[in-house]
N, C-alpha and C positions, 0 to 999 in steps of 0.2 A: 732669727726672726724670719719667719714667711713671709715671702713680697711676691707670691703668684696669686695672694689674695686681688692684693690692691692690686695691681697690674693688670688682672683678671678687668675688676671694674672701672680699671681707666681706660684700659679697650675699648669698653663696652660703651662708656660716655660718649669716646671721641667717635665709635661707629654710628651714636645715635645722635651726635653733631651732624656729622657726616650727612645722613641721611635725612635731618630736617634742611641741611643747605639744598640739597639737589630737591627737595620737594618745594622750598622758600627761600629761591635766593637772592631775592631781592632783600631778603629781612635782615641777611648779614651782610649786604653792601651798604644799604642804609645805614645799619649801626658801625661798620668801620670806617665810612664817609663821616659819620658825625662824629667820630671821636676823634678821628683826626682834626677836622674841621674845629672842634674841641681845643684839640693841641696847640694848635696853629693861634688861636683869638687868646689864649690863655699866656703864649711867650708874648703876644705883641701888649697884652694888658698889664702884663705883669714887668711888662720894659727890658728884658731878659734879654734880646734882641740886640739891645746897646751894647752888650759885654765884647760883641764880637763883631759891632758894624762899622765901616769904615767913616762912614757919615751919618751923624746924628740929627742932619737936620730934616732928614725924611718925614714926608705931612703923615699923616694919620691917615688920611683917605689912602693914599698909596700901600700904607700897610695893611689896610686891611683891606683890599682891592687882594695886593700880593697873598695874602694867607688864603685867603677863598678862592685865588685864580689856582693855588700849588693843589686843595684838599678839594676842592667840591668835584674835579673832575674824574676824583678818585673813584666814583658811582659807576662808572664803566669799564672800571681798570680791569674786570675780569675777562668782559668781553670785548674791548679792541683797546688791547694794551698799548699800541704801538701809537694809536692815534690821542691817547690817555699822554702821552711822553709828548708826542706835536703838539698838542695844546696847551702845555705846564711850557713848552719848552719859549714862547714869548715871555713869559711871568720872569721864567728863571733869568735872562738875559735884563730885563727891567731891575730884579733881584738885583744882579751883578751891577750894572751900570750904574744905580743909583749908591750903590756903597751902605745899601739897607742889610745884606747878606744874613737874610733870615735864614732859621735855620729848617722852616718849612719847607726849604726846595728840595731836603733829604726824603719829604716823601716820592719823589721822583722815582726812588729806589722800589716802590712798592709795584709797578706796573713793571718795571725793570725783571724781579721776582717772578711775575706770573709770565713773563716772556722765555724766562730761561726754563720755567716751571713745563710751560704746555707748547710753544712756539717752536717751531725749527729753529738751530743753535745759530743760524747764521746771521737771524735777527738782531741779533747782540750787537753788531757790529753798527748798523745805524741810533740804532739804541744808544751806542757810549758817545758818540756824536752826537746824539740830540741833549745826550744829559750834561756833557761838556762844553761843548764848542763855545754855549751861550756865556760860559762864567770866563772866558778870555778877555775879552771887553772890560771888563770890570778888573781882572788882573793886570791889565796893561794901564786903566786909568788909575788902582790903588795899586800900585805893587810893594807894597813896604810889608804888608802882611797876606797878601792875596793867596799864598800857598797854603800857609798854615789854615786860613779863615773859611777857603772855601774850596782852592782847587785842589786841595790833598782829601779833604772829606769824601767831597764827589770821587775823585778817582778811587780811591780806597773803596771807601763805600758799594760803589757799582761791582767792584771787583770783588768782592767777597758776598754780595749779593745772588750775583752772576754765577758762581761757585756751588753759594748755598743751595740755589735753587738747581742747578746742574747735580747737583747731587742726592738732593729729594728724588729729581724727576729719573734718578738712575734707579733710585730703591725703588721706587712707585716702577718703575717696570722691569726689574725684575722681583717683584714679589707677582704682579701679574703674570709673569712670564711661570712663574711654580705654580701659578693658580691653574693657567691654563696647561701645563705640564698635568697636573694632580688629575685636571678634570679630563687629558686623553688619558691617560692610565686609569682611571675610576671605566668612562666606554670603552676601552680596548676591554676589562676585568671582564665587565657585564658579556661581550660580544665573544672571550674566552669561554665565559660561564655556559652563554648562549650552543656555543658549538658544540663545547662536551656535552653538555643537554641534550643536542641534537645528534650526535655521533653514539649516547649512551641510548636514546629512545633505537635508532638502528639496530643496535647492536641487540634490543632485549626484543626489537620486533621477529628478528631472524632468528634468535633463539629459539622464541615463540614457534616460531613456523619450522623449524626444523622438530621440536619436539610433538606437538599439537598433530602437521600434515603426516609427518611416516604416522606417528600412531592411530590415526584416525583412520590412514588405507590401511593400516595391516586389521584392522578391527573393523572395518566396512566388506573386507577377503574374507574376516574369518565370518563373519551376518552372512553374509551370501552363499558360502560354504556352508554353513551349519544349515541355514534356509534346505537349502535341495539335500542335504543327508538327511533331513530331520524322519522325513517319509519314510526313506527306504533304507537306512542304518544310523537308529537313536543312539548308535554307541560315536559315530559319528560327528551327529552331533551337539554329544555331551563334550567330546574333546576342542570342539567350537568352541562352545560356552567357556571351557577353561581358561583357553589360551584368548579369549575374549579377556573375560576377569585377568588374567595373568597379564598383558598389554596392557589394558586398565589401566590396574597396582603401578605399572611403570612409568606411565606416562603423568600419571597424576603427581608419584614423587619425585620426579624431573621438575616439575610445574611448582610443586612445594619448598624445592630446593631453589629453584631459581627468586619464586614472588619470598622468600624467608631474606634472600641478599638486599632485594628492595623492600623492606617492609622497615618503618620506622619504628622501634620499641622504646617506648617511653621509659622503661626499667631500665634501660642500660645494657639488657640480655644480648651478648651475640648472636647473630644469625647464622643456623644451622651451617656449616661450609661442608660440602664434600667433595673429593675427585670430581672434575670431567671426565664423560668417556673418550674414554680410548683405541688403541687397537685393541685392547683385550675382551673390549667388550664388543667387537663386533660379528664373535661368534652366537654371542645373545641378539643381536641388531637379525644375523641372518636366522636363527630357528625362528625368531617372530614372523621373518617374510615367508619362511617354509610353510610357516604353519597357516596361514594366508595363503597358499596354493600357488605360491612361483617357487620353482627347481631354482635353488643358485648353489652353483660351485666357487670354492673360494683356494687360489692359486698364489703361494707367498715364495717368493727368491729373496734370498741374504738375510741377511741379520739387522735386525728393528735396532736404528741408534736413536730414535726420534723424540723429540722433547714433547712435553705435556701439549704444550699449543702446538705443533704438529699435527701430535695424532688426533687434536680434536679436531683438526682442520678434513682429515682423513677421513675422520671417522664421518665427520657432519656431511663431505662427498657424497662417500657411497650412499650413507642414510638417505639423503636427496634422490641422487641416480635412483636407490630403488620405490622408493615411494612414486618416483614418476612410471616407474615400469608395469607397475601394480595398480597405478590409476590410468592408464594409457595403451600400455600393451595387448591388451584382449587377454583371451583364451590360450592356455595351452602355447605360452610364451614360458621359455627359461633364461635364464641371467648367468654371466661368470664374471668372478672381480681377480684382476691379477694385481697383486702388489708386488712393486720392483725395486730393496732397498738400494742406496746406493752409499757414501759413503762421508763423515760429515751428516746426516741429517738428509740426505738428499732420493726424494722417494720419486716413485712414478707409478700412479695408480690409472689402472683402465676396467671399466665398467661397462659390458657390452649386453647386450637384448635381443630376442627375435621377435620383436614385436612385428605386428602385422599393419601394423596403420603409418608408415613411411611414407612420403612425410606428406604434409606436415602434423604434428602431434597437436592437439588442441591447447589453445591457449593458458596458462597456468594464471596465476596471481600475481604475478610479476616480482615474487621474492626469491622462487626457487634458482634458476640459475645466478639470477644478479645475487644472489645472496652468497649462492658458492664462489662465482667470480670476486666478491669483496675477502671474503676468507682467504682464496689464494692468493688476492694480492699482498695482505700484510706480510706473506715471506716471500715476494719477488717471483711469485711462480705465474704459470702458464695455465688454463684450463680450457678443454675444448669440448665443446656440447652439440654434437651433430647425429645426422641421422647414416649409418656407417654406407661406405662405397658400394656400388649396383655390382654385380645383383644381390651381395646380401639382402637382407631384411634389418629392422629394428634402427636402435640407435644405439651410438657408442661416446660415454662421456669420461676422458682422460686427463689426469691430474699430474702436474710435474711441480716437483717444489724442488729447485736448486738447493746445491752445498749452504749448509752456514758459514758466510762470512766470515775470518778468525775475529779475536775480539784483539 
């Protein structure tokens, strides 16, 4: 048998109890005022009262005085339980003294409940005092049954009230205590969500701009080049136009390969993936800057141990370094990149210029060095972007990526 039906919708009642009490709650103090109130005129009319009073000759007026002095004050029992107990607790001691020991003083327990329920626990303790002390008097004037009648009720009673409600009010806070657990882990999730979000937009900004800015100088080198050949050697520049379209072709499928990882396809189809570049490819990085009219020599010691993310780290360097030299350096500027393996992973790349505008160099976008600086730091390394020691010329930007860590 499935019982997550029902269950399901006995939840759902007592949430939507629940929720008409805290919208009308007067309308269930009322109706458990009056049913007690109910209870209480129903044992004294029905004589029931007698089974267990020590004295029968109790007026009528007195008992029903007693039933309505124990239930009507019930009305406030939610909100000032403590004073809901001092006001029963004259009735209860009249109770006791007259040997009437109705068994209406057991609603006493009910404000008792909401004390252990919502009150500090320490409340308890005048609490069993006001529900007790009063039924002594009446124990000491009937003593022949006074334990059984009345004062073992009360004490028991209080006691497993005291209890019951300590024990609610344990579940009742720890189920809040998971609710509000759920609900930092639900903001911490979103604020996780939020960062990578933010750390991924970084990461495809500086993509961006490392693919985009070199291609865009070496193909604004090669316009301006082709421009002043075009006059006085067409062969010139036709070889412009090519390596224009040739830069192009490259920059565009860098651009295709990157927006294919971020593109959402509703088929299901993967997104094109291909190598990053590398060092291997940075003898392609440098004819594109040749052919864009900056000389750069390229100078390699030791042997490449360098992992994928490495050399894209490397490669993205120099890519940077030169697009700044080719947009900054003037005329009749050359370039040299030394790369220095070391051993473990551990490179040292330097990237120097004779530029003529020392310093300072105009302002960039503010992606190019912060963006190589971000690069280097995800392997612990060092990067410096200056303009080199007088009297040289130009600038000089150097790259160190320490050993790999063992694992």
């Amino acid at each position: 048998m499935d019982t997550a039906a029902p269950t399901g919708r006995l939840q759902r009642l007592l949430a939507a109890v629940r929720l008409f009490d805290r919208r009308h709650p007067y309308v269930w103090d009322v109706t458990a005022t009056l049913f007690w109130v109910a209870a209480a005129l129903t044992d004294y009319a029905s004589s029931g009262w007698r089974r267990v009073a020590q004295n029968l000759d109790v007026s009528d007026t007195q008992l029903i005085v007693l039933s309505l002095g124990f239930t009507v004050p019930l009305l406030w029992r939610r909100r000032h339980p403590m004073a809901v107990l001092a006001v029963t607790a004259p009735f209860a001691l009249l109770n006791s003294w007259s040997g009437a020991v109705l068994q209406a003083h057991l609603v006493q327990l009910v404000p008792v409940f909401g004390l252990a329920l919502h009150r500090p626990l320490k409340q308890l303790i005048p609490a069993f005092l006001v529900v007790v002390l009063p039924i002594v008097p009446g124990a000491l004037r009937y003593p022949l049954a006074a334990w059984d009648a009345a004062m073992g009720p009360a004490v028991w009673g209080f006691a497993l009230t005291a209890l019951l409600g300590i024990a609610v009010r344990s579940r009742r806070e720890r189920l809040a205590s998971l609710e509000e657990r759920a609900r930092r882990l639900e903001v911490e999730r979103d604020q996780q969500a939020q960062l990578a979000a933010a750390a991924e937009r970084t990461r495809i900004a500086r993509e961006m701009h490392d693919i985009i800015g070199h291609n865009l100088s070496v193909i604004t080198g090669l316009a301006d080049g082709g421009r002043y050949a075009a006059g006085k050697s067409p062969e010139r520049a036709a070889q412009a136009l090519d390596a224009i379209g040739t830069t192009s072709r490259q920059a565009l499928g860098e651009l295709r390969r990157l927006l294919d990882v971020l593109r959402h396809d509703d088929t299901g189809r993967p997104a094109e993936r291909t190598p990053q570049p590398g060092l291997p490819d940075l003898d392609r990085l440098i004819d594109g800057v040749r052919a864009a009219g900056l000389p750069v020599r390229k100078r390699v010691e030791g042997q490449s141990t360098l992992p994928p993310g490495r050399q894209l780290t490397v490669f993205r360097v120099v890519q940077e370094a030169l697009t700044n030299t080719l947009k900054h350096a003037g005329p009749d500027t050359t370039s040299e990149i030394s790369i220095a393996h070391g051993d473990r992973g551990a490179v040292t790349v330097t990237i120097t210029d004779t530029g003529k505008d020392t310093p300072p160099r105009p302002p960039s976008d503010g992606r190019g060095i912060p963006g190589m600086r971000e690069r280097t730091a995800l392997y612990g390394g060092t990067l410096e972007a200056a303009p080199r020691p007088h009297p040289e010329r130009g600038w000089r930007v150097r790259l160190h990526l320490p050993e790999e860590s063992p694992q």
